[in-house]
C-alpha positions as CSV (number, residue, x, y, z in Angstrom):
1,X,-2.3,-5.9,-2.5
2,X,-5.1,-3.7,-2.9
3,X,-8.5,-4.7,-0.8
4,X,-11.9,-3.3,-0.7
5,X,-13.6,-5.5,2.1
6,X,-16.5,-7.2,0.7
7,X,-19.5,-5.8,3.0
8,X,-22.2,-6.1,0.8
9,X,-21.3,-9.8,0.7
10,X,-22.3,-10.4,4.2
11,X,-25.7,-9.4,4.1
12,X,-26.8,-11.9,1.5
13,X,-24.4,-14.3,3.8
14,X,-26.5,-13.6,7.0
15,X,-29.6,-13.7,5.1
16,X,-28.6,-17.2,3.7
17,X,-27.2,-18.4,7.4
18,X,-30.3,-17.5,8.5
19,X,-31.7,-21.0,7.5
20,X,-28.9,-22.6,8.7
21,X,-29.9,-21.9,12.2
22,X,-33.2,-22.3,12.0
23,X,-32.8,-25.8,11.1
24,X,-30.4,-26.1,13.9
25,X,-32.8,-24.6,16.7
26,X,-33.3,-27.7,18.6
27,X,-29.3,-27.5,18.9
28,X,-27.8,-28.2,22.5
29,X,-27.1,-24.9,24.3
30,X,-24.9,-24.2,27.4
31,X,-24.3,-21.2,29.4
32,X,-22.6,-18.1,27.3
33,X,-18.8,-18.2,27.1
34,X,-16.5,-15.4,27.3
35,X,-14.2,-15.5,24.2
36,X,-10.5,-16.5,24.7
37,X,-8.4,-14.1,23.2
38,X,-5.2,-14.4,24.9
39,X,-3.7,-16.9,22.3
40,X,-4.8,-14.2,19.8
41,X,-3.1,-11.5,20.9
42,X,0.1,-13.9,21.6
43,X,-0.2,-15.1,18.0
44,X,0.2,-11.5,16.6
45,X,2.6,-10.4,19.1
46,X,5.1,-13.5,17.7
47,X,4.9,-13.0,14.5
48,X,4.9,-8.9,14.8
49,X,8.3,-9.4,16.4
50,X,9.2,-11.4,13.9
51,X,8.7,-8.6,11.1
52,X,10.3,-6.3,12.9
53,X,13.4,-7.9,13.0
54,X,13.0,-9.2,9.0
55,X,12.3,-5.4,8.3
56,X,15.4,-4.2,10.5
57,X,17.8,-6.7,8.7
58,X,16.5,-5.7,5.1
59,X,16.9,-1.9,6.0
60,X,20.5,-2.9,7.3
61,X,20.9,-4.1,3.9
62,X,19.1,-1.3,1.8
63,X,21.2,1.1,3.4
64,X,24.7,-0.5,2.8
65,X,23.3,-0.9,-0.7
66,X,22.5,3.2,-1.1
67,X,26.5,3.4,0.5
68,X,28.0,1.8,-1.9
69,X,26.0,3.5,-4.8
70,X,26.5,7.1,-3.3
71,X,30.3,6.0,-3.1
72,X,30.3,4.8,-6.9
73,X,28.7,7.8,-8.1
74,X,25.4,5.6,-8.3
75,X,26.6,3.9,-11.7
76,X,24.9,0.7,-12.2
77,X,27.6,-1.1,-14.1
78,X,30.1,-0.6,-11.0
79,X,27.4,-1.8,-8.5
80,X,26.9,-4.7,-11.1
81,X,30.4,-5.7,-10.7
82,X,30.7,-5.4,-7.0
83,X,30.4,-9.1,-5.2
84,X,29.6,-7.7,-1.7
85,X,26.6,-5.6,-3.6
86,X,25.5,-8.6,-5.3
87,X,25.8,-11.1,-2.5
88,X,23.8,-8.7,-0.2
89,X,20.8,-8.2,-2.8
90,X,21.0,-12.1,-3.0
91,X,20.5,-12.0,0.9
92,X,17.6,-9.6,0.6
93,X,15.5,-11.4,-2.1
94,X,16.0,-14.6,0.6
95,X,14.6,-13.0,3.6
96,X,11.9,-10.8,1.6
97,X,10.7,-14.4,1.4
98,X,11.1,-15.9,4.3
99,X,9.4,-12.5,5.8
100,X,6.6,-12.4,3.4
101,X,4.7,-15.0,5.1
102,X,5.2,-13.1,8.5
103,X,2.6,-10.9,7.7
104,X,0.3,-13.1,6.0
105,X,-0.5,-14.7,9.2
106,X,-1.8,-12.0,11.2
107,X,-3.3,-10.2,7.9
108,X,-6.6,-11.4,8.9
109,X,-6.0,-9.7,12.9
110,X,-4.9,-6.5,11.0
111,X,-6.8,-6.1,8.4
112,X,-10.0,-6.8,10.9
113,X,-9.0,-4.7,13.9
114,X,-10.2,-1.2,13.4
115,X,-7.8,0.4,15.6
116,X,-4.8,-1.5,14.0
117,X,-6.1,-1.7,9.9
118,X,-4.1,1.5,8.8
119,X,-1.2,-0.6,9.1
120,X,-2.7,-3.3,6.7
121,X,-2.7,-0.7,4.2
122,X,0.6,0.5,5.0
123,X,2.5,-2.8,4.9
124,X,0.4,-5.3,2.7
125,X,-2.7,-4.1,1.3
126,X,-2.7,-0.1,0.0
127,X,-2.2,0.7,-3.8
128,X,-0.4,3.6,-5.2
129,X,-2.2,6.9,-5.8
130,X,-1.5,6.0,-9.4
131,X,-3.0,3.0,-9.7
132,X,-5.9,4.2,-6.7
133,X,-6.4,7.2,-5.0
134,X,-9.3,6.0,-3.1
135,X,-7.3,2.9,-1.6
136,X,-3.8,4.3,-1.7
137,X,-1.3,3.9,1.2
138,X,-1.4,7.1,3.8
139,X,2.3,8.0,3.4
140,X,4.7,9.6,0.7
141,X,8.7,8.6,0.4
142,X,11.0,10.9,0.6
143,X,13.9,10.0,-1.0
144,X,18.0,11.0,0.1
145,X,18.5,12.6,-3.8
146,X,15.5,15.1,-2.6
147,X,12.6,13.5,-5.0
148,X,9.6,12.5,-3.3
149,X,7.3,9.6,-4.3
150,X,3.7,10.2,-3.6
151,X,2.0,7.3,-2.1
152,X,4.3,5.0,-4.1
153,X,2.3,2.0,-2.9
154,X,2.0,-0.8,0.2
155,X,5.7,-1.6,1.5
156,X,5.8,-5.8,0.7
157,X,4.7,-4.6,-2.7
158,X,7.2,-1.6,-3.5
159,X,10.0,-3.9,-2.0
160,X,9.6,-7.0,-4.2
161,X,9.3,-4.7,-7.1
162,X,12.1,-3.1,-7.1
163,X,13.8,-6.2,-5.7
164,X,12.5,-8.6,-8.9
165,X,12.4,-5.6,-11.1
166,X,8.3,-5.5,-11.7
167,X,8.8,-1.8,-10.8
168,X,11.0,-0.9,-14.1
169,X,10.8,2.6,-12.9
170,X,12.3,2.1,-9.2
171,X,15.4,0.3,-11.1
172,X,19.1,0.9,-11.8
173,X,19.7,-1.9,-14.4
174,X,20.4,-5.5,-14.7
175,X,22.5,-8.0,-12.7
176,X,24.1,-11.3,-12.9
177,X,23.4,-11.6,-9.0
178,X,24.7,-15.4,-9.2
179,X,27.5,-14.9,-11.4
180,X,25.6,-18.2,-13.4
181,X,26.3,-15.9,-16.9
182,X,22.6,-15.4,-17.7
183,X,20.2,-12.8,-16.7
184,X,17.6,-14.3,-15.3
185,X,13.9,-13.1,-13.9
186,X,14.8,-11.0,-10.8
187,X,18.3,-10.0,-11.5
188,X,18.4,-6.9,-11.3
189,X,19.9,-3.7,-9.6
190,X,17.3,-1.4,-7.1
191,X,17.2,2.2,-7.7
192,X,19.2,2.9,-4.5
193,X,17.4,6.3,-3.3
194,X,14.2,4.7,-3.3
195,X,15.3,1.2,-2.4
196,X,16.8,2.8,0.9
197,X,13.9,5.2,1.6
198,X,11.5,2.4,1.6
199,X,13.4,-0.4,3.8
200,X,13.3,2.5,6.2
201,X,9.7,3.2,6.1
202,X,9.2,-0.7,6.3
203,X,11.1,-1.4,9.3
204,X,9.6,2.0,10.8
205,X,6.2,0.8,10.3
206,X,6.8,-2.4,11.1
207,X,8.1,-1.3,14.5
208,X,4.7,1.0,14.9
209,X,2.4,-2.0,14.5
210,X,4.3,-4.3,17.0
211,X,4.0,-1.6,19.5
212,X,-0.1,-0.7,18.5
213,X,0.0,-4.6,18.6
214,X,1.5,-4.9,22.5
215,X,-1.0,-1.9,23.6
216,X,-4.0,-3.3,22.1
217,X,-6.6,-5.0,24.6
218,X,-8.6,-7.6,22.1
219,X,-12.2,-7.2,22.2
220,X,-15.0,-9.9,21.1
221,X,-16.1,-7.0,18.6
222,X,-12.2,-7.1,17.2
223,X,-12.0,-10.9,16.7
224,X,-15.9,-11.6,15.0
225,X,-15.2,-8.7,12.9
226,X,-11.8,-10.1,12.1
227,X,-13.4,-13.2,10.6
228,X,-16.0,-11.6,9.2
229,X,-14.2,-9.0,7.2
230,X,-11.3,-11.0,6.2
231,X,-13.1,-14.8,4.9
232,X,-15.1,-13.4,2.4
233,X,-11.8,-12.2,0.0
234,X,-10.9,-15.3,-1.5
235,X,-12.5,-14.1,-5.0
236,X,-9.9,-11.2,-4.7
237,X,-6.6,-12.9,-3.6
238,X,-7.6,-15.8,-6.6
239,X,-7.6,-12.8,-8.8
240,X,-4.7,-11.6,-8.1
241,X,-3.4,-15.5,-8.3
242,X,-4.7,-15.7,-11.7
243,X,-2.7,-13.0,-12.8
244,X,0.9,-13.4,-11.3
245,X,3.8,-15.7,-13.3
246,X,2.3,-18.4,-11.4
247,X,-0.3,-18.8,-13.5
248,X,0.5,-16.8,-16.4
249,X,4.3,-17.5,-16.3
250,X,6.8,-15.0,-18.7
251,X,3.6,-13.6,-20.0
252,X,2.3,-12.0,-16.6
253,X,2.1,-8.1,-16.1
254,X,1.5,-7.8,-12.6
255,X,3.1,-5.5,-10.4
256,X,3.5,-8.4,-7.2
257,X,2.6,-11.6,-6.3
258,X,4.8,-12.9,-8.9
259,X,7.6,-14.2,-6.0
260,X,5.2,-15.9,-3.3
261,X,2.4,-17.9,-4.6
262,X,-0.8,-16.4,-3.1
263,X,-2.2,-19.3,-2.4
264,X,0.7,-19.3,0.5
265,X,-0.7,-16.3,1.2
266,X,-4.3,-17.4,1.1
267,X,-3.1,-19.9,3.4
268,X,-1.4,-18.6,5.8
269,X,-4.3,-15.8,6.3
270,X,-6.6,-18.6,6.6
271,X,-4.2,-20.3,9.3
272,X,-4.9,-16.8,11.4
273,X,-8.2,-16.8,11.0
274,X,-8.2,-20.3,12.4
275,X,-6.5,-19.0,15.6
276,X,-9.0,-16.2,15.8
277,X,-11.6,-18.3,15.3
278,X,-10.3,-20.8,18.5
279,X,-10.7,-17.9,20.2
280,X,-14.1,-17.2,19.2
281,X,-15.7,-21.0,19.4
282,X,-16.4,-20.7,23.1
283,X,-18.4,-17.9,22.8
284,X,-20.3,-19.6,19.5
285,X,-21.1,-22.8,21.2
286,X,-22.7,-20.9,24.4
287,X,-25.4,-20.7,22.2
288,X,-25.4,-23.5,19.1
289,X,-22.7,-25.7,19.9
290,X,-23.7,-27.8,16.9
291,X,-23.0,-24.5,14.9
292,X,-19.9,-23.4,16.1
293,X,-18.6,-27.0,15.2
294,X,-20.3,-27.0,12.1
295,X,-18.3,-23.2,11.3
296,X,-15.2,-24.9,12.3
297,X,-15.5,-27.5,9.7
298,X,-16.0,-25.5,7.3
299,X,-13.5,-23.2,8.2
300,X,-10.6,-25.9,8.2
301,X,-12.2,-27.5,5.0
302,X,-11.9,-23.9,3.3
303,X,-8.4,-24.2,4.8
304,X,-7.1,-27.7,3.4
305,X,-8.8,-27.0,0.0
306,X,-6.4,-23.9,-0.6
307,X,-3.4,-26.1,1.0
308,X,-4.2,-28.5,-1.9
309,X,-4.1,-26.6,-4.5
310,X,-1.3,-25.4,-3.3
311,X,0.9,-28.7,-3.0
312,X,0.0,-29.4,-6.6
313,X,1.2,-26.2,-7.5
314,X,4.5,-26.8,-5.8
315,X,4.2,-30.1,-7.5
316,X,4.6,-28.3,-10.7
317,X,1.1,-28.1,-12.2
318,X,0.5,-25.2,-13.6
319,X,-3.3,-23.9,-13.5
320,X,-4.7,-21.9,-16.4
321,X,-6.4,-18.2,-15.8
322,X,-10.0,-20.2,-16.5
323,X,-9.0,-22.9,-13.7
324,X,-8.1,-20.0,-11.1
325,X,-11.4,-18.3,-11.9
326,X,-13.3,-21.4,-10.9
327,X,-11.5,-21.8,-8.0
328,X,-11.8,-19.0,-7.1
329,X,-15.6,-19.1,-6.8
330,X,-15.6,-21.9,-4.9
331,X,-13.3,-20.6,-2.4
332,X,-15.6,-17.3,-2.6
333,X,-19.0,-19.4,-1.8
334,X,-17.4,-21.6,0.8
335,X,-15.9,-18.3,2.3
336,X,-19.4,-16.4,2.1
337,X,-21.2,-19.3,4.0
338,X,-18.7,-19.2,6.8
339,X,-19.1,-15.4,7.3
340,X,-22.5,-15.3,7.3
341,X,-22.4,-18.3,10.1
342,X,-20.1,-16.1,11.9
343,X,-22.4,-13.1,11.9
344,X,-25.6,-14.4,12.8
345,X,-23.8,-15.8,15.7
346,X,-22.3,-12.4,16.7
347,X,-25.8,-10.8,16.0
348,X,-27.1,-13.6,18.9
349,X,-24.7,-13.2,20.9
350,X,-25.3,-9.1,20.6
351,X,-21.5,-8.6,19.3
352,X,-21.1,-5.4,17.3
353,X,-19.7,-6.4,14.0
354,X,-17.5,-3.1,13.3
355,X,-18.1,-1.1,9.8
């Protein structure tokens, strides 16, 4: 899930907000509101728990996977055979998920928070060196057969690889994993040394951000930056739409994205952002109430036109790559507007936007 943060964005946002507010001078104003970021911080620390215990089940099962290979002399054609393995991989691809959206939620809190971001990278959004250097995750894997993988990639990403086989090179072989007697997309074995050594580093990391998460004290700074950082990426997340097997079906490359529609990703970021936003309003409307309603609506509009496309996509329609490019500019403008709304009102309300 690879992100550069579209900065230069917001300044032609701001610029463009500018009128906005201008036209909405005459606006009623109250007295300045702190911001309410309890619910915030409550909202992370639910669905950080969460992931820890996803993580801590799909290590339990990574590891009784790399068991039973070690004990088979790692030979793919025994594991294939073996109903526990294959009912346990079965169990795996279901929570990976059911856990993926666990994240998702609190992306845009992650992703926004300066003092809590590294573990965007580490979970969700850094590439590989490979593929990256300047964007690639801060860790190596080191592996029980001694090879080390150097920044192999984010965690979500290396796991549904090597999980629906879109990393060939992190696995074993093929599986009938439903014993239906075909090989379908996704059947297929993990490379057990690396499939172990990165459930481990997932639930490790997982546990680290739920703890950064319980010590952190959110700031006004943490929440407008939040929202401003983490709107303006729709253009990126419809790319990345526009080139999983949702869109392009058997004929898709892509390394991820191809087991959870990211417009349920899209989503469920946007459903953060909402909450941050909540917590924001207050502060918004102590100076332009008539703006900080006005950012709302466009934030849940934003919201309900992903959700659409998504419940005709679960419908069965199938959008083309040229459809998910003009979608995705829409979502881009609509996202840019609301940004720049957001940081003209932190640059009234004298919030630093962090950089």
């Amino acid at each position: 899930m690879t992100t550069t943060r579209l900065w230069p964005i917001l300044c032609a946002a701001a610029v463009a907000a500018l009128a906005v507010f201008s036209a909405q001078a005459g606006a009623a104003r109250s007295a300045p509101q702190p911001a309410r970021l309890g619910p915030v911080k409550s909202y992370l620390l639910m669905h950080t728990k969460q992931l820890t215990a996803f993580t801590r089940e799909l290590q339990a099962i990574g590891n009784r996977y790399y068991t039973r290979a070690k004990r088979d002399g790692f030979e793919p054609s025994a594991l294939a055979k073996d109903a526990t393995v294959r009912r346990d991989l079965l169990r795996a691809k279901q929570i990976w998920v059911e856990g993926n959206p666990l994240y998702e939620r609190v992306e845009g809190i992650v992703a926004g928070t300066p003092s809590l971001a590294a573990y965007d990278v580490i979970l969700d959004a850094g590439s590989s060196a490979a593929e990256d250097p300047a964007s690639a995750v801060p860790f190596d894997l080191e592996l029980p057969n001694g090879k080390v993988l150097r920044k192999p990639g984010n965690l979500y990403n290396l796991t549904e690889g090597m999980l629906w086989g879109t990393l060939p090179a992190l696995v074993s072989g093929k599986a009938d994993l439903d014993s239906d007697a075909r090989l379908e997309f996704g059947e297929v074995l993990p490379e057990p040394n690396a499939f172990t050594a990165a459930v481990d580093a997932f639930a490790m990391y997982a546990g680290r951000l739920d703890r950064a998460a319980r010590a952190w004290q959110p700031t006004s700074s943490d929440a407008f930056t939040s929202v401003v950082v983490m709107v303006p990426t729709m253009s990126e997340y419809f790319g990345q739409w526009k080139t999983s097997r949702f869109v392009l079906g058997d004929r898709a490359s892509s390394e991820a994205f191809n087991v959870v529609s990211r417009l349920s990703d899209i989503g469920d970021i946007l459903g953060g952002l909402r909450v941050i936003y909540a917590g924001i309003r207050p502060s918004i409307a102590g100076v332009d109430s008539a703006q900080a309603a006005q950012t709302k609506r466009d934030l849940d509009a934003l919201y309900a036109f992903v959700a659409k496309l998504r419940k005709q996509e679960s419908a069965g329609r199938r959008f083309t790559p040229q459809q998910a490019d003009i979608l995705g500019r829409q979502a881009q403008e609509r996202a840019t507007a609301i940004a720049g709304q957001v940081t003209q009102a932190a640059a009234r309300l004298k919030v630093k936007i962090a950089q």
